[in-house]
C-alpha positions in Angstrom: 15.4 -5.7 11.0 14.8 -3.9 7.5 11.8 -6.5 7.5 10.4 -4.4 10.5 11.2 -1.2 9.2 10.0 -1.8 5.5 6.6 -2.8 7.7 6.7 0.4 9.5 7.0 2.7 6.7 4.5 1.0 4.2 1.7 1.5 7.3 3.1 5.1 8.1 2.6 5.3 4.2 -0.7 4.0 4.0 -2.1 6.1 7.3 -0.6 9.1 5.7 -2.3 8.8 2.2 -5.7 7.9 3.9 -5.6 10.3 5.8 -4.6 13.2 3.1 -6.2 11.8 -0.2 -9.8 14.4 -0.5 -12.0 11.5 -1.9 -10.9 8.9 0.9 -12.1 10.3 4.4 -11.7 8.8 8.0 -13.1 10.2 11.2 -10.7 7.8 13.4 -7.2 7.5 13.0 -7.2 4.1 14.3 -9.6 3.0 10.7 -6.2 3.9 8.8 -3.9 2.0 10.8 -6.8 -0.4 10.7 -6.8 -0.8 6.7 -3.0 0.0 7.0 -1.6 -3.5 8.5 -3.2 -5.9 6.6 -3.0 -3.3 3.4 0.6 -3.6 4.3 1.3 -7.5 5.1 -0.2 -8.6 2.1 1.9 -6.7 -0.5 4.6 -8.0 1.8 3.4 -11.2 1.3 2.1 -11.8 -2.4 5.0 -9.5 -4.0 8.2 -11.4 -3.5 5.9 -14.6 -4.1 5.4 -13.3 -7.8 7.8 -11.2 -8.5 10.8 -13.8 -8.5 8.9 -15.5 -11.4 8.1 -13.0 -13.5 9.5 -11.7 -16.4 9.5 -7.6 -17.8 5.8 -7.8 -19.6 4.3 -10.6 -16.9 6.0 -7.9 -14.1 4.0 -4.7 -15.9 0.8 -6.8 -15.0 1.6 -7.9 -12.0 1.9 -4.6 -11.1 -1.1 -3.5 -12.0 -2.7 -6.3 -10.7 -1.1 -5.6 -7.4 -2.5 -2.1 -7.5 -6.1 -3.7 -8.3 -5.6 -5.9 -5.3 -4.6 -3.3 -3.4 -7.7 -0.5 -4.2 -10.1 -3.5 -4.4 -9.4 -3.8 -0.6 -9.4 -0.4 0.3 -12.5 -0.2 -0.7 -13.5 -3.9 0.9 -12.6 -2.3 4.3 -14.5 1.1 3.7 -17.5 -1.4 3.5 -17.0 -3.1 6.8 -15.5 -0.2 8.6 -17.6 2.5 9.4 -14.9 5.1 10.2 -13.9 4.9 6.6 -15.2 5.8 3.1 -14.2 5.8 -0.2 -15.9 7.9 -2.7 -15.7 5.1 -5.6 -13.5 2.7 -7.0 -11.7 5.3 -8.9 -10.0 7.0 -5.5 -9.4 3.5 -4.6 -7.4 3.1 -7.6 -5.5 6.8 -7.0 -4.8 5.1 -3.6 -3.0 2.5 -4.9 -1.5 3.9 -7.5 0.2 6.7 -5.4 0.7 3.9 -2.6 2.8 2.1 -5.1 5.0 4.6 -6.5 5.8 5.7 -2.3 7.0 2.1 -1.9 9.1 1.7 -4.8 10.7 5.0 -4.5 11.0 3.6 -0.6 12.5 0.4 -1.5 15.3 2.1 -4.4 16.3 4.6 -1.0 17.2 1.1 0.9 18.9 -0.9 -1.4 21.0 1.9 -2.3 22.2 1.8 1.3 21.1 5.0 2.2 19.2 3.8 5.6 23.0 1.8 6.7 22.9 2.7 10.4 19.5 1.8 10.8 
């Protein structure tokens, strides 16, 4: 269940910032829940993969390369989809950036137990 829910904020997350961030624009809301759930399944995916073998420097870039990932596919999808642009790499990288502080500060509210009921 906090699988689920985890999945359901990051893609609330994701829609929100796409749809609020000035140099990212969408004219469909569907295009951010679009770039949302895949946005969304792969950091679900590739972060516990890495991050059990890491170690405090090799986790700094992983982060990073994470958020790289992350904008580099943003921007992939403003490509393909045509209710969705990016105006350069560099709001891609804001994206992410932003995107990744939300989900950390997300993930500290659960493990402190916070969320219990749910």
């Amino acid at each position: 269940m906090d699988l689920l829910i985890q999945f359901l904020l990051s893609v609330l997350v994701i829609t929100g910032l796409l749809l609020v961030l000035p140099g990212i624009k969408t004219t469909k809301f569907y295009c951010a829940i679009v770039v949302a759930v895949p946005l969304t399944v792969i950091n679900m995916v590739i972060a516990p993969l890495f991050g059990a073998y890491s170690i405090p420097i090799t986790a700094a870039y992983f982060g990073l390369l994470i958020m790289v990932l992350d904008a580099a596919l943003l921007w992939l999808f403003s490509t393909f989809l045509k209710g969705i642009s990016v105006d350069g790499f560099g709001w891609a990288f804001v994206f992410a950036l932003i995107l990744s502080l939300i989900i950390y500060l997300v993930e500290l509210i659960f493990e402190a137990g916070y969320f219990e009921i749910l």
